[in-house]
BALOBA-1460 file (C-alpha; in Angstrom, 3 decimals):
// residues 109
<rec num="1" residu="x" x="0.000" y="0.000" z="0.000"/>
<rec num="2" residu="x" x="1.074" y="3.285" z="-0.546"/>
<rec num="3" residu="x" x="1.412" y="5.894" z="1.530"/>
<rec num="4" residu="x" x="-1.014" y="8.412" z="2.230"/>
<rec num="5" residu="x" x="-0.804" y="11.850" z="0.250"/>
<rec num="6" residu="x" x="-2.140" y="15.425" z="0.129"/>
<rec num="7" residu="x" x="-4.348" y="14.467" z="-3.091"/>
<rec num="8" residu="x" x="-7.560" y="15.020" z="-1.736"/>
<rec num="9" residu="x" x="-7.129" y="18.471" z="-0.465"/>
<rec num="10" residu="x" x="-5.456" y="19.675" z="-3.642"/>
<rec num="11" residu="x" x="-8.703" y="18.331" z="-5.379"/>
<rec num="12" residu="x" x="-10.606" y="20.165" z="-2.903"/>
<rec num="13" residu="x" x="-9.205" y="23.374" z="-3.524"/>
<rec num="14" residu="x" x="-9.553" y="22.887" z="-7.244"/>
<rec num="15" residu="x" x="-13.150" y="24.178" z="-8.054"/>
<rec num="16" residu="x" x="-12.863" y="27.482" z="-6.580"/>
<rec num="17" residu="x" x="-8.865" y="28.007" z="-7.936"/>
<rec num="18" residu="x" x="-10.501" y="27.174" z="-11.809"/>
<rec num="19" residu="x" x="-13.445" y="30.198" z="-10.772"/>
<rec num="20" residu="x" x="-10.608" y="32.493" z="-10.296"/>
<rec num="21" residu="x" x="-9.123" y="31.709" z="-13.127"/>
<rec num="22" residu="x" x="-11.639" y="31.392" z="-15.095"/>
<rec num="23" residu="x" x="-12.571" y="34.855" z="-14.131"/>
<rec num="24" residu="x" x="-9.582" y="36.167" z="-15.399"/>
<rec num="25" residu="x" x="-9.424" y="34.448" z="-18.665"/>
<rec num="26" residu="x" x="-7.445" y="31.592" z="-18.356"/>
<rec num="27" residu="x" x="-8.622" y="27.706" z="-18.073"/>
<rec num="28" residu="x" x="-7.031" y="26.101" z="-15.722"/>
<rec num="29" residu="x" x="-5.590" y="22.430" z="-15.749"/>
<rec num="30" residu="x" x="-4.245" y="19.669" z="-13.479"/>
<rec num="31" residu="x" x="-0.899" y="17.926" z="-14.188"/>
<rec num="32" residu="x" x="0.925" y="15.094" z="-12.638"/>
<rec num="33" residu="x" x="0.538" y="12.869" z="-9.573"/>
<rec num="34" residu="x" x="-0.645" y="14.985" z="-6.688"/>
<rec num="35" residu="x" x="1.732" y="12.804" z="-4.345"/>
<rec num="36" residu="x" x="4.039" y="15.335" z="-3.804"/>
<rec num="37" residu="x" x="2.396" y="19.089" z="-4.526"/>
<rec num="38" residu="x" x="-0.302" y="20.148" z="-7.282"/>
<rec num="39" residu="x" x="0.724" y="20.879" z="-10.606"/>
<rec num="40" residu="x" x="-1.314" y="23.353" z="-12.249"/>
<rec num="41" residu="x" x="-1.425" y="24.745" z="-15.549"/>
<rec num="42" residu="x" x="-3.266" y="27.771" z="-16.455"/>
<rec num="43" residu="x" x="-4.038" y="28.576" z="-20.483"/>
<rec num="44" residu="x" x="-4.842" y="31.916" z="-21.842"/>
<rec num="45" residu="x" x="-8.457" y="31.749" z="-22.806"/>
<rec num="46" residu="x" x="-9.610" y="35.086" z="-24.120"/>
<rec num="47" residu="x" x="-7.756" y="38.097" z="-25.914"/>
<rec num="48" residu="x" x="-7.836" y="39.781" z="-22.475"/>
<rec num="49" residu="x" x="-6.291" y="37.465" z="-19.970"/>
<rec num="50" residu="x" x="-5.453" y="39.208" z="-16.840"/>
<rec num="51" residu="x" x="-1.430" y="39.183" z="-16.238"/>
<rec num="52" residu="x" x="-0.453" y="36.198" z="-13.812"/>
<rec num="53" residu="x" x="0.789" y="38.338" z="-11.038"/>
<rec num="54" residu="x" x="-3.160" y="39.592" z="-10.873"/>
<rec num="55" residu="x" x="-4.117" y="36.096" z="-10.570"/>
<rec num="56" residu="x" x="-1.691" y="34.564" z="-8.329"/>
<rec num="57" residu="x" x="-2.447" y="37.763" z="-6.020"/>
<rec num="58" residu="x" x="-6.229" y="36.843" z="-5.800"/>
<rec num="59" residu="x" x="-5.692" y="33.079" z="-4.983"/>
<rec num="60" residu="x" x="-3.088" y="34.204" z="-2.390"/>
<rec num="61" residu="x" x="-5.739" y="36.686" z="-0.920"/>
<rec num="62" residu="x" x="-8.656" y="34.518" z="-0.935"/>
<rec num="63" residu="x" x="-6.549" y="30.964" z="0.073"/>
<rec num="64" residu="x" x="-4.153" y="30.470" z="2.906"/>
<rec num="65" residu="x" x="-1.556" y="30.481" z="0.779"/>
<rec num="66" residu="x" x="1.973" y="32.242" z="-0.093"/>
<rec num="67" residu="x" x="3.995" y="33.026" z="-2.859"/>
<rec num="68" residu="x" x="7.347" y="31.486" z="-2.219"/>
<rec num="69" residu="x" x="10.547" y="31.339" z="-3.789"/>
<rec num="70" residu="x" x="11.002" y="34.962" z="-4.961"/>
<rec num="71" residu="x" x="10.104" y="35.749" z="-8.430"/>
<rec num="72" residu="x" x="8.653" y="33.378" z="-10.691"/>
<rec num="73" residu="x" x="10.808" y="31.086" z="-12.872"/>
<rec num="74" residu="x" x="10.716" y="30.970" z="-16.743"/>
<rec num="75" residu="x" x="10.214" y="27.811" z="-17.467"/>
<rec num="76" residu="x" x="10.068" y="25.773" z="-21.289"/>
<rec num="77" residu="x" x="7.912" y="27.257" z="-23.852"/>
<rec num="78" residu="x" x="8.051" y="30.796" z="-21.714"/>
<rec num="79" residu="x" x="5.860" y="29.037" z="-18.663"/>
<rec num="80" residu="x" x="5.817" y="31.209" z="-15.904"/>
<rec num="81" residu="x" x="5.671" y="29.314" z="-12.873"/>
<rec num="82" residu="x" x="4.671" y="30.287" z="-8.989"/>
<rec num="83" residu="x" x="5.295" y="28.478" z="-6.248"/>
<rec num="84" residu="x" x="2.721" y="28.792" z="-3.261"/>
<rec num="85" residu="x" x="2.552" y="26.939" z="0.151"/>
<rec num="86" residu="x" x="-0.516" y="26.197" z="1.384"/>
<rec num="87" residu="x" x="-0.626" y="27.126" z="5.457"/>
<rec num="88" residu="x" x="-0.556" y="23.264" z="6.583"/>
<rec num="89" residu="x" x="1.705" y="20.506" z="6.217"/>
<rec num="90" residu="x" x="4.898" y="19.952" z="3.014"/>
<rec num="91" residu="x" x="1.669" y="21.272" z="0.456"/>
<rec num="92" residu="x" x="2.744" y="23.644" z="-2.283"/>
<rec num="93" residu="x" x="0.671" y="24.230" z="-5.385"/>
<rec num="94" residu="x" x="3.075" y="25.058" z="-8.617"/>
<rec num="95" residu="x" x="0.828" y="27.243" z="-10.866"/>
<rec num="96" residu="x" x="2.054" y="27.579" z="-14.259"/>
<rec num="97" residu="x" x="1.015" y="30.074" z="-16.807"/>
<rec num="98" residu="x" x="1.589" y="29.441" z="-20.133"/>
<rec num="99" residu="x" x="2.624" y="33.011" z="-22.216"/>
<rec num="100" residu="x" x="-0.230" y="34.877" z="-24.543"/>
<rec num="101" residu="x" x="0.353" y="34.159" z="-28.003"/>
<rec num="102" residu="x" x="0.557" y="37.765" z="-30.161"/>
<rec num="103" residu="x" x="-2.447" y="37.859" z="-32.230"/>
<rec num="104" residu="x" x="-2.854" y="37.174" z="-35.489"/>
<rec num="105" residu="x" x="-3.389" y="39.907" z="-38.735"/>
<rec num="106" residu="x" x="-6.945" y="38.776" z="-39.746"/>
<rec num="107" residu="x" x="-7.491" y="39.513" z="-43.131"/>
<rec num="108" residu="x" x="-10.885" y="41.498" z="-43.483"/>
<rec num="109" residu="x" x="-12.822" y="39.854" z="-46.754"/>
């Protein structure tokens, strides 16, 4: 048997983290195990996608939780990636934002 893991309250955060970012543009995904922290990925959804810092600064105001490691790292592809402790236990959530794509010229016909 395995151990026991912080899975279930990163699931039960979930819901309300994909409102916020939903309400900011982005969708918001889960990635990897869950053993050891929750992986998130957030995806630029409309043209208007609030900046990351805006987002990570409402989930650390409405959550128990805190930016850690200084600045963000750039990660592949441009990710930006925060790292934020939740208030109890070894949880951390990694929140990665993947970078707006310029738009497009549209031709008008």
């Amino acid at each position: 048997m395995k151990p026991a893991n912080f899975a279930p309250a990163y699931l039960g955060l979930y819901p309300e983290l994909a409102e916020i970012a939903r309400k900011h543009g982005y969708a918001l995904a889960a990635h990897g195990s869950m053993a050891r922290d929750f992986d998130l990925v957030a995806i630029p959804w409309i043209d208007e996608a609030s900046d990351p810092q805006t987002v990570v600064d409402e989930i650390t105001s409405t959550f128990a939780l805190k930016e850690v490691g200084g600045a963000p790292s750039v990660r592949e592809h441009g990710r930006i990636v925060y790292s934020l402790k939740i208030s109890f236990g070894e949880c951390f959530l990694d929140l990665s934002f993947t970078p707006k794509a310029p738009q497009p010229v549209r031709n008008e016909t």
